[in-house]
Each structure stands twice: as C-alpha cells, then as structure tokens.
C-alpha positions as YAML, in Angstrom:
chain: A
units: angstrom
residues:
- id: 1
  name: UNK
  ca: [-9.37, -50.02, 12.41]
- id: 2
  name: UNK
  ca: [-7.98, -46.29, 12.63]
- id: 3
  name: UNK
  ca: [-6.80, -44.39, 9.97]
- id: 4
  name: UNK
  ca: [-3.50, -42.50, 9.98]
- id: 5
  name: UNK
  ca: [-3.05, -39.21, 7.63]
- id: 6
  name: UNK
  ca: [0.77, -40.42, 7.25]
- id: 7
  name: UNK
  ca: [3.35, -43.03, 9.64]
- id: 8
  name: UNK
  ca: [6.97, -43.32, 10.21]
- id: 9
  name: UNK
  ca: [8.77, -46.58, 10.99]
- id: 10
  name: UNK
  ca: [10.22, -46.74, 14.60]
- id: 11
  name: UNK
  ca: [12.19, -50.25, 14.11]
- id: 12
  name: UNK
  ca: [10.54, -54.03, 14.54]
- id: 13
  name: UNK
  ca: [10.96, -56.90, 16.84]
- id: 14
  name: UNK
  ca: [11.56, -60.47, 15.69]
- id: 15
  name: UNK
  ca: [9.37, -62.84, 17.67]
- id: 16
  name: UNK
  ca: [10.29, -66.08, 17.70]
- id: 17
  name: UNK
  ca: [8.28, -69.52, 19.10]
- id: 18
  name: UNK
  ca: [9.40, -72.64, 19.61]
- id: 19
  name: UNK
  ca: [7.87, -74.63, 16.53]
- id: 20
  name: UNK
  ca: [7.00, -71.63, 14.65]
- id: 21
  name: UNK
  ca: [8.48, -69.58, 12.17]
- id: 22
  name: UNK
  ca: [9.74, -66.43, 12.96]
- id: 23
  name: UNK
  ca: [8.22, -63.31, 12.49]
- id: 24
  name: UNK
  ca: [8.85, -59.59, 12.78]
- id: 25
  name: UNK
  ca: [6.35, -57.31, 14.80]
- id: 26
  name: UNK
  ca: [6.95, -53.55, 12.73]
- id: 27
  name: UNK
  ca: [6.92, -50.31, 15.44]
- id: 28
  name: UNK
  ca: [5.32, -46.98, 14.34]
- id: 29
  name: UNK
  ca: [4.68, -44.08, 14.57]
- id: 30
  name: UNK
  ca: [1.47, -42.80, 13.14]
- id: 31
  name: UNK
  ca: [-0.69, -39.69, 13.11]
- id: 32
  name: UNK
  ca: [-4.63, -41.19, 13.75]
- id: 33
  name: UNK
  ca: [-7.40, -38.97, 12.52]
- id: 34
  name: UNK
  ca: [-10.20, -41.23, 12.97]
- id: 35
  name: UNK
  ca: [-11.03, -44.65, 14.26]
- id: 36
  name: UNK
  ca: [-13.67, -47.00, 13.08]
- id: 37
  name: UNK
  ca: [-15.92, -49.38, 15.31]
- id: 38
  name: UNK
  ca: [-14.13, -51.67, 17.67]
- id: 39
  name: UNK
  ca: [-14.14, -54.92, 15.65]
- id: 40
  name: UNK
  ca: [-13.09, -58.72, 16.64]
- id: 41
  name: UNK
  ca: [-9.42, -59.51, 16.31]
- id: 42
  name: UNK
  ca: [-9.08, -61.54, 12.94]
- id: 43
  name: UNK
  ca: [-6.64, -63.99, 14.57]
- id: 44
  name: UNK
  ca: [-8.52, -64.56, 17.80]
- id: 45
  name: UNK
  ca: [-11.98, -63.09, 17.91]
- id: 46
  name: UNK
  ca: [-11.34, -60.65, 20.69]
- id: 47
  name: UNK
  ca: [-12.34, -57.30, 20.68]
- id: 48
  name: UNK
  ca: [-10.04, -55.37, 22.35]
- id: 49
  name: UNK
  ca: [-9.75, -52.58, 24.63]
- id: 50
  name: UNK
  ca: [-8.74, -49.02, 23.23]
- id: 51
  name: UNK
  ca: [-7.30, -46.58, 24.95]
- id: 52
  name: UNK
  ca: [-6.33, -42.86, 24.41]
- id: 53
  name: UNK
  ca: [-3.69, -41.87, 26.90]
- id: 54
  name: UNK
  ca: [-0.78, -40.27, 28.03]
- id: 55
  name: UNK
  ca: [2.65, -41.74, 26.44]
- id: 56
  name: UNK
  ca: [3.54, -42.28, 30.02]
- id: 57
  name: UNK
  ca: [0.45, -43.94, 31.01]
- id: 58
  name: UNK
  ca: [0.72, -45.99, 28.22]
- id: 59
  name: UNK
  ca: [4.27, -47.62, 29.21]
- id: 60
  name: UNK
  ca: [2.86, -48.43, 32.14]
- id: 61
  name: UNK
  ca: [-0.10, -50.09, 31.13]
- id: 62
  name: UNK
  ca: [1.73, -52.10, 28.37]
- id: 63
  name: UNK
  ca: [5.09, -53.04, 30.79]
- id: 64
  name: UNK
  ca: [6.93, -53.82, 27.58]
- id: 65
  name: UNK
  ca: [10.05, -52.70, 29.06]
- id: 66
  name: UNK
  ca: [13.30, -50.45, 28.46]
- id: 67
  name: UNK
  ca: [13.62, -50.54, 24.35]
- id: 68
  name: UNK
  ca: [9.84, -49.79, 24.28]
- id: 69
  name: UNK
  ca: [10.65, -47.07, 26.37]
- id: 70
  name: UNK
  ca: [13.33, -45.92, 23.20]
- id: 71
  name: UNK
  ca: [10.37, -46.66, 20.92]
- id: 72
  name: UNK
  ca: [7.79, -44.54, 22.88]
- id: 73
  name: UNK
  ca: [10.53, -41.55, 22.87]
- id: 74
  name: UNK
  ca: [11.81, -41.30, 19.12]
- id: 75
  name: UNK
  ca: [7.45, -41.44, 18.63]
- id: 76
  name: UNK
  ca: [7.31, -38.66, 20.69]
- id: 77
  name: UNK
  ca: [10.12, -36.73, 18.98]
- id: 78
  name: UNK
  ca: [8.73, -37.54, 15.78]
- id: 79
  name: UNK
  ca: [5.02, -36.05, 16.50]
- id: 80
  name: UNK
  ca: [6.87, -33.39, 17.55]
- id: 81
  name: UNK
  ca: [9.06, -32.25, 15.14]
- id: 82
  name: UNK
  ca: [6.92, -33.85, 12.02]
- id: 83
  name: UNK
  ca: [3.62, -33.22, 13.32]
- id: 84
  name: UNK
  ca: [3.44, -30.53, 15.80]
- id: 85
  name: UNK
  ca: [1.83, -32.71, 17.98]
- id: 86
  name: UNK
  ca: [3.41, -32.55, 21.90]
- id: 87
  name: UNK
  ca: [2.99, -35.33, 24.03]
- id: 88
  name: UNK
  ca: [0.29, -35.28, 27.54]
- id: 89
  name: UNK
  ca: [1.44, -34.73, 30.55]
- id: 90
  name: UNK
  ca: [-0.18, -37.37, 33.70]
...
C-alpha cells in the first residue's frame, strides 16, 4: 500500500463481464510520499510488480491505449500545476 499526501479524480471506466455485474474502475491522480512492503493482492494472492518510471515508459508498459493516454496527460498537468511536480523525461 502507498500513501498519497492528497489525490484528484481523473474519470473511471465501467468494466463489464459477461455474467457479472458491472463495475467501475476510478482513475487518479495522486501525490505518493511513501510506500509500504509489497503485499499479496487481496483478490488473487499475487504480489505484484512496482515500478517507478517515466509517464512515457509507463504507457508503454501498460498498452492501455489512446484514452489512457488522455488519463496519463490531465495527471501530468495536474502534478504540475497542483503539485509542482514535472513529469521524467526517457
């Protein structure tokens, strides 16, 4: 788990499955200031990977497409302006 001095909501995604119920997947934008231990997913037991990177690098890795690309943008506008924060260069 990480902890974030403050967020700001980006937009969400509504997933939907056949035989499920839908559900909506929230997008944000957060400051981190500190990370605990890498623990096992609640839902599946995996631990998974972190990574810090480049906004950039990080579309690439994820391949989530165009309106992730508008996602990873407004986040970088909004560590910008809200955070003084500018994004890495590759």
């Amino acid at each position: 788990m990480c902890m974030a001095t403050s967020s700001n909501y980006l937009s969400y995604q509504e997933v939907q499955r056949p035989g499920e119920e839908p559900y909506a997947q929230l997008r944000m934008a957060a400051r981190i200031v500190r990370c605990a231990e890498r623990e096992p997913d609640p839902d599946s037991g995996h631990v998974r990977v972190r990574r810090r990177c480049s906004v950039a690098e990080a579309m690439a890795l994820l391949n989530w497409g165009q309106v992730a690309e508008e996602q990873a943008k407004a986040a970088t506008r909004i560590a910008g302006a809200r955070w003084q924060l500018t994004s890495r260069s590759e």
